[in-house]
VOGU-3710 file (C-alpha; in Angstrom, 3 decimals, decimal comma):
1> xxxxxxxxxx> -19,320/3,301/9,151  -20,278/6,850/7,968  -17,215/8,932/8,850  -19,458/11,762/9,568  -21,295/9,978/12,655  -20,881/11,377/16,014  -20,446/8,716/17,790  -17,762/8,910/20,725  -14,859/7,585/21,013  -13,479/6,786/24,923
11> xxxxxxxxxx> -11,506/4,944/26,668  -12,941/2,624/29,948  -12,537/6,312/31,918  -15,107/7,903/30,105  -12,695/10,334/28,651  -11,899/10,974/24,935  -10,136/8,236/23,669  -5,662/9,155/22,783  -4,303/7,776/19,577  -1,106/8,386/18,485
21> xxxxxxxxxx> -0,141/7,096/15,361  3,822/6,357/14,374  5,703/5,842/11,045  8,975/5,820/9,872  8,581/8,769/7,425  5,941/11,351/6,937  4,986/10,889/3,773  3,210/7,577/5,147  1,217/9,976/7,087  0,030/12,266/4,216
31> xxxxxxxxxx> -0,769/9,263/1,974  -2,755/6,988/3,874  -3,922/8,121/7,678  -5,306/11,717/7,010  -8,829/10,032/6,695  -8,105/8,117/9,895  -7,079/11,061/12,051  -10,242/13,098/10,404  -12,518/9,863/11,064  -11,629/9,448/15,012
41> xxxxxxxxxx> -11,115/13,386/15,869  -14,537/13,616/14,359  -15,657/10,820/17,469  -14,106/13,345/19,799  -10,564/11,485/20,165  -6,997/12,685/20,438  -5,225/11,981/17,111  -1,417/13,194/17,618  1,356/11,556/14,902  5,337/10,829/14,870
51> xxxxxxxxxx> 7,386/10,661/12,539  10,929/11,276/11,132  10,397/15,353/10,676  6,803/15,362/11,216  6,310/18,962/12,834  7,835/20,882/9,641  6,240/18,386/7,006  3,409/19,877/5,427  -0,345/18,471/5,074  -0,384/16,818/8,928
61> xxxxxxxxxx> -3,472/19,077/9,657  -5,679/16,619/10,296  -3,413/15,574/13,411  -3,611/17,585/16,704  0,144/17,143/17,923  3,091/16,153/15,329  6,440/14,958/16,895  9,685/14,173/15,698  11,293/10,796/15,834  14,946/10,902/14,078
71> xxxxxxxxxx> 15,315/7,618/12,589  14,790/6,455/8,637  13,713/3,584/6,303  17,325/2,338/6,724  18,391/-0,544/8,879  20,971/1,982/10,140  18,390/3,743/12,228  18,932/0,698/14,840  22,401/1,809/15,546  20,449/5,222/16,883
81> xxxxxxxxxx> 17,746/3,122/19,261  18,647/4,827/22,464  17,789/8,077/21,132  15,190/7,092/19,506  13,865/5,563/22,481  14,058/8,443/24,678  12,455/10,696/22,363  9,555/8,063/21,574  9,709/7,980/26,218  9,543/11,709/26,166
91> xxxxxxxxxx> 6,262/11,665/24,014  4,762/8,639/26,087  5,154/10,712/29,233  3,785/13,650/27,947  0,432/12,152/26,955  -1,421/9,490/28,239  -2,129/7,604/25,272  -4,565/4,827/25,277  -3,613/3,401/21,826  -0,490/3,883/19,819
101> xxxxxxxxxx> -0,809/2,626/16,184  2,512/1,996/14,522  3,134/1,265/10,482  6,096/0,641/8,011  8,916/-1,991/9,435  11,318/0,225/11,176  9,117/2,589/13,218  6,993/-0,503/14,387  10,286/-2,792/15,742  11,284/-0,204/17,686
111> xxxxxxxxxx> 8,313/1,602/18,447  6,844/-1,870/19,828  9,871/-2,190/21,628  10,403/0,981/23,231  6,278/0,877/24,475  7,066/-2,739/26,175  9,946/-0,892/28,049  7,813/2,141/29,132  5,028/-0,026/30,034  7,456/-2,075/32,616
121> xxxxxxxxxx> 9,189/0,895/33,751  5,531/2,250/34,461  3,710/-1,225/35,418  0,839/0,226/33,161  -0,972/-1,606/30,209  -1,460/1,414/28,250  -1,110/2,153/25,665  -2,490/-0,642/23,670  0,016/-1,133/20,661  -1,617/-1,975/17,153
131> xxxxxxxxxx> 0,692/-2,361/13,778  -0,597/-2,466/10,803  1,791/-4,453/8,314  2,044/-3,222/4,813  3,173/-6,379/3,484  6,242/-8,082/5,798  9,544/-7,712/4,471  10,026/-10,980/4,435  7,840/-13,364/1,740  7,625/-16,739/-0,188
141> xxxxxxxxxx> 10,153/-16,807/-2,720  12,536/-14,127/-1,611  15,689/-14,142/-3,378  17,982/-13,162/-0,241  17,779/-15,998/2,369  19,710/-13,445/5,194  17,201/-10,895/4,262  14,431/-13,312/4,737  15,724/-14,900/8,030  16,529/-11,007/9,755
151> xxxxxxxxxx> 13,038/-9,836/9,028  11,029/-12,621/9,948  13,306/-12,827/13,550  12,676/-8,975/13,825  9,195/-9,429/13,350  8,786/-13,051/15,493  10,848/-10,827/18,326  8,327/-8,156/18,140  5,249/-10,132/17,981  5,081/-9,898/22,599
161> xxxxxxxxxx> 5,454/-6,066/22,120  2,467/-6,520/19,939  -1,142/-6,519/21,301  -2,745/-6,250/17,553  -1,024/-7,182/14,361  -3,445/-5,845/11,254  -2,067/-7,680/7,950  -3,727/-7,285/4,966  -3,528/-10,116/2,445  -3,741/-13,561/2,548
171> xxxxxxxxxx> -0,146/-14,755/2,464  1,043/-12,313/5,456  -2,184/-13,616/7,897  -1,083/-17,617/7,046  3,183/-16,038/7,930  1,843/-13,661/11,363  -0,335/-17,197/12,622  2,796/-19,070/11,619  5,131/-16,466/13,727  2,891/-16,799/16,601
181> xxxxxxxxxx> 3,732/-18,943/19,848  0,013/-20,261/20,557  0,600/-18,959/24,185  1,430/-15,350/22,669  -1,711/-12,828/23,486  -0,801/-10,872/20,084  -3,848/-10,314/18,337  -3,871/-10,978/14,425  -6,743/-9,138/12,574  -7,439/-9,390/9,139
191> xxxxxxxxxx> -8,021/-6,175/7,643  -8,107/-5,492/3,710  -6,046/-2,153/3,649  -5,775/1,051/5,068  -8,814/1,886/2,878  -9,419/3,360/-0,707  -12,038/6,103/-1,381  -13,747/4,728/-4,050  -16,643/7,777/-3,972  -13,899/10,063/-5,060
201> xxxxxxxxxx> -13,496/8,065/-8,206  -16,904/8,427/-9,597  -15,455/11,273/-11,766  -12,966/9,556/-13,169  -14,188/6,373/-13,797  -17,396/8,378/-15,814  -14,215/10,124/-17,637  -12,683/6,887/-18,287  -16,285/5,071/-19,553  -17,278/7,570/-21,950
211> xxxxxxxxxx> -13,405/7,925/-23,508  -14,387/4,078/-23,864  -16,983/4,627/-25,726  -15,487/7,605/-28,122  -12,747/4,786/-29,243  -14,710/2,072/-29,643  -14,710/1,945/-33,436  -14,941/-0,611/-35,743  -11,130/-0,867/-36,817  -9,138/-4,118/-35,884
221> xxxxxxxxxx> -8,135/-4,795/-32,664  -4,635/-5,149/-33,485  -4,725/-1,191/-35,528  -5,712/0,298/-31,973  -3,215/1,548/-29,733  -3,778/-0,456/-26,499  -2,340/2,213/-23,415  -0,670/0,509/-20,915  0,360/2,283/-17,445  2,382/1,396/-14,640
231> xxxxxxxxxx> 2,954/3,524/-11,087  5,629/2,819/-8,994  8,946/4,017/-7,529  12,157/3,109/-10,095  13,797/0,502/-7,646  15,137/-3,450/-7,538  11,427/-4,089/-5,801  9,581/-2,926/-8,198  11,128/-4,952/-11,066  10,105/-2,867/-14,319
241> xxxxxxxxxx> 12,598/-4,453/-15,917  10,531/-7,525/-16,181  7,810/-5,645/-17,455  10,206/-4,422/-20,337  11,686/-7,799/-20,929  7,892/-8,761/-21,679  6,958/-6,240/-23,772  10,053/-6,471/-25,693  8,811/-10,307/-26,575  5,250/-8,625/-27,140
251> xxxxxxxxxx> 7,051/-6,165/-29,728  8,423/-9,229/-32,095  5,280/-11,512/-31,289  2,499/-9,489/-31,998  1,485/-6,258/-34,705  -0,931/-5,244/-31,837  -0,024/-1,565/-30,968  0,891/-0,333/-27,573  2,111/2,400/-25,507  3,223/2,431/-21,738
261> xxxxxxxxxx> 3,249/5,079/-19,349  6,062/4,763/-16,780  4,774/7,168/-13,632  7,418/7,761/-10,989  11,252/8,048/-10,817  13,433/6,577/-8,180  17,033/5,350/-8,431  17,016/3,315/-11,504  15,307/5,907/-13,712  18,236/5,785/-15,899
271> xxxxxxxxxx> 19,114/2,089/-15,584  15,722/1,840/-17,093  15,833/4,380/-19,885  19,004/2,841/-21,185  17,560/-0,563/-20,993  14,155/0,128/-23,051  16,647/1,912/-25,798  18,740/-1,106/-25,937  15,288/-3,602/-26,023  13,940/-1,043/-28,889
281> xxxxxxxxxx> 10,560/-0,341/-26,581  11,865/3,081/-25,621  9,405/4,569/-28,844  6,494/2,803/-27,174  7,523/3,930/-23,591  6,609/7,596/-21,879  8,530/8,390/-18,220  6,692/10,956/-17,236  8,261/11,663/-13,777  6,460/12,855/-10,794
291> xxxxxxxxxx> 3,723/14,667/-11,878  0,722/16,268/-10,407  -2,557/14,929/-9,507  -4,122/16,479/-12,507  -1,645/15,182/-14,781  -1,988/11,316/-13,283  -6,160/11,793/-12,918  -5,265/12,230/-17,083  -3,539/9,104/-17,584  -5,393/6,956/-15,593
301> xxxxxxxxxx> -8,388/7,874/-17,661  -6,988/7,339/-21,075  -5,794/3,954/-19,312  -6,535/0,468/-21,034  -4,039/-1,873/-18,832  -2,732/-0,798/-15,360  0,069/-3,588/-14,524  2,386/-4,020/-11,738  4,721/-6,607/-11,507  6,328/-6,147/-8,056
311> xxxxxxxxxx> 8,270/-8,803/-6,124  6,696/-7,914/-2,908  3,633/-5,911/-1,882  1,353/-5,222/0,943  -1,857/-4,217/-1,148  -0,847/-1,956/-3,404  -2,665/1,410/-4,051  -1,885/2,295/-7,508  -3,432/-1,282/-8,614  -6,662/0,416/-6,741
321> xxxxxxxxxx> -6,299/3,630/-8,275  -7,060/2,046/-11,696  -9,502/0,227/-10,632  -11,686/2,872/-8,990  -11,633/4,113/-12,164  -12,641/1,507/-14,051  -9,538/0,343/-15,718  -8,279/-3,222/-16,184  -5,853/-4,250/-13,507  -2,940/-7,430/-14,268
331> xxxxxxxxxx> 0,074/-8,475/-12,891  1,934/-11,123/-11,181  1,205/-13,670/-8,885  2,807/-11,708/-6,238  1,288/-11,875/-2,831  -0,595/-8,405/-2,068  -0,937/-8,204/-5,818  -3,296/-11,393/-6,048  -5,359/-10,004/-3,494  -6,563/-7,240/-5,746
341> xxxxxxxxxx> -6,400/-9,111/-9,223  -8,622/-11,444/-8,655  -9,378/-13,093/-12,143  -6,294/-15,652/-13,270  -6,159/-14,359/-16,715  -4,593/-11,061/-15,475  -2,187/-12,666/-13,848  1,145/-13,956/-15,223  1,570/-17,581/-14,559  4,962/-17,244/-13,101
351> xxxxxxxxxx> 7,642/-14,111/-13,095  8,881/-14,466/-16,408  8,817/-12,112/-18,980  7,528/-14,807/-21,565  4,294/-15,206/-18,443  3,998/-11,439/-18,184  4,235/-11,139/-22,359  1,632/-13,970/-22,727  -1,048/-12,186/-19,929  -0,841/-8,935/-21,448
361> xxxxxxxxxx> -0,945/-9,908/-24,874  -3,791/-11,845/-24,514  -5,478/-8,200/-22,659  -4,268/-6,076/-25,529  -5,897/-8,278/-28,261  -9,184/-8,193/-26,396  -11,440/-5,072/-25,009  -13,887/-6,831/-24,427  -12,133/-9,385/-21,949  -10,343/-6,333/-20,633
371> xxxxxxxxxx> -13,837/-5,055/-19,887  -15,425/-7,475/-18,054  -12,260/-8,173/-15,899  -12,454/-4,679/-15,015  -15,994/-4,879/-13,759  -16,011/-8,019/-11,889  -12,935/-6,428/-10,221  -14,343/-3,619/-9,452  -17,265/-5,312/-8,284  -15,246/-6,853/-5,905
381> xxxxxxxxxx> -12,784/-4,039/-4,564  -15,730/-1,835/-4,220  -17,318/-4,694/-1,399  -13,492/-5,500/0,479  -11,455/-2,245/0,424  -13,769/0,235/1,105  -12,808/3,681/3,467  -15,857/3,765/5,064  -15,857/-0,373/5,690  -12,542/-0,263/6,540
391> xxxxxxxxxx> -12,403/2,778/9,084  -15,712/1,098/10,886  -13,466/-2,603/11,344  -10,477/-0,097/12,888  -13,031/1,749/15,322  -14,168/-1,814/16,435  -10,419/-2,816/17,408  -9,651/0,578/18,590  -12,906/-0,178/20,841  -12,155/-3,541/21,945
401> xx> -8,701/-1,427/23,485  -10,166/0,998/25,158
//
């Protein structure tokens, strides 16, 4: 779909077509919807968002109306439903939406929830509710059995609210068809992402080619510095320590050089400073913080390896970052992360860090592997995660709704 078209978007009434989209924080917003709201204001639709602080957070331009739902990522923001509800009621009455798109786990459960309500109170079937999961909080081999039991009833209570549940990886469509009653009318779409701007990359990924090319010199492999990157908030999901464990193996293994670039912060910055001094990594490690989109454009392209090794993901975006521009991606077999790293031998075999230390090893010894990895993935991101693809299979759902 070209996101310039201008094509309309309506509901059955012939008028412009009322979207309202709903996450827990507004950062969600910023990060991966601007191109939505630009895409379907541009067809001549309402595009209003809500959000915990949304009319004070910068950068919601691209929405007509912002309101303000006061609840948070914690589970604590149930003990607060009632207010919640009213204010998400209060909204509802104001405008007539025809669709309301919910995302992230706690603005979706009770969003869903307080939209069945309305609709009864109001014997109406607007608005059509759509969520988009990005990646259930609840997954195969989950350490926390309680954790794994409350989100999957959460999300198996919600499913009736639900008219359209969007997942976006293979592991999360086989759970949402397993949640399903088969007399439920949810809707389960397969969607690859919220969408990734590949075009935007060109730049980069010519930046990142031609810095290929200035240090491909005739030295051994194992006398070249092999740059390693990883982006991703410092918490227990995340699980850099695993990546450390690895490279600590990598360190007495192999005389193959390497440096990693830690990107983020979060709360176990520290935790993880003291434990790369006390593996002896900490002179092949860089945290650089949070830093500016100059500053990570600069790392990305000076990237050899970008590596995640999270326990859980929906389909992550820094894994696409590198490969837009034209990086090698790796990781673990973690669901959302298999979706994007498609060839096995950038994959650990299991979550150990002797698996993680064998994968990337076996990377840093070889360019040219890392190479032609990195193409065929691209290759193949390029044809499935697409903005324009993926904004053109969300006006065709938002179309069957209205």
């Amino acid at each position: 779909m070209d996101s310039t078209s201008t094509k309309t978007l309506q509901s059955k009434s012939q008028a412009p077509a009322r979207i309202l989209y709903v996450t827990t924080v507004p950062i969600t917003l910023t990060s991966f919807l601007i191109p939505f709201a630009e895409c379907f204001k541009a067809r001549g639709a309402r595009v209003d968002c809500a959000s915990a602080g949304a009319s004070t957070y910068g950068g919601l331009s691209a929405f007509d109306s912002c309101y303000d739902i006061s609840w948070s990522r914690s589970l604590s923001s149930f003990l607060g439903y009632k207010s919640c509800e009213e204010q998400l009621f209060k909204i509802l009455d104001e405008v007539d939406y025809d669709i309301v798109h919910v995302h992230t786990p706690i603005a979706a459960y009770m969003t869903r929830k307080a939209c069945a309500r309305w609709k009864a109170h109001h014997n109406s079937s607007k608005p059509s509710v759509i969520y988009t999961a990005h990646g259930f909080h609840f997954y195969q081999g989950q350490s926390s059995r309680l954790q794994h039991f409350l989100f999957r009833t959460l999300e198996k209570r919600a499913l009736p609210w639900t008219d359209a549940l969007v997942v976006m990886n293979n592991e999360d469509e086989q759970a949402a068809r397993a949640l399903r009653d088969t007399k439920a009318a949810t809707h389960i779409e397969r969607i690859d992402g919220i969408g990734f701007d590949f075009e935007s990359y060109d730049s980069l990924r010519r930046a990142h080619a031609e810095r290929a090319n200035i240090t491909d010199s005739p030295e051994p492999t194992n006398q070249r510095t092999t740059q390693l990157c990883i982006i991703a908030e410092h918490n227990q999901n995340k699980d850099i320590s695993l990546l450390f464990h690895a490279l600590a193996l990598i360190e007495r293994q192999s005389a193959s050089p390497y440096h990693l670039s830690v990107v983020g912060s979060g709360p176990l910055t520290d935790t993880l400073k003291d434990l790369a001094a006390a593996l002896g990594i900490d002179k092949h490690l860089t945290f650089t913080g949070q830093i500016n989109r100059a500053e990570l454009d600069n790392i990305i392209k000076n990237t050899d390896i970008g590596v995640l090794v999270s326990k859980r993901e929906g389909l992550p975006r820094s894994l696409m970052e590198f490969c837009a521009a034209g990086v090698t991606i790796a990781g673990t077999t973690t669901r959302g992360i298999v979706d994007e790293v498609r060839d096995p031998r950038a994959l650990a075999e299991d979550r150990t860090p002797e698996s993680v230390a064998k994968m990337l090893q076996e990377l840093i010894e070889n360019p040219k592997l890392r190479d032609a990895i990195a193409q065929a993935q691209y290759d193949y991101a390029k044809q499935h995660f697409d903005l324009p693809q993926i904004l053109s299979a969300y006006e065709k759902l938002y179309t069957h709704y209205l």
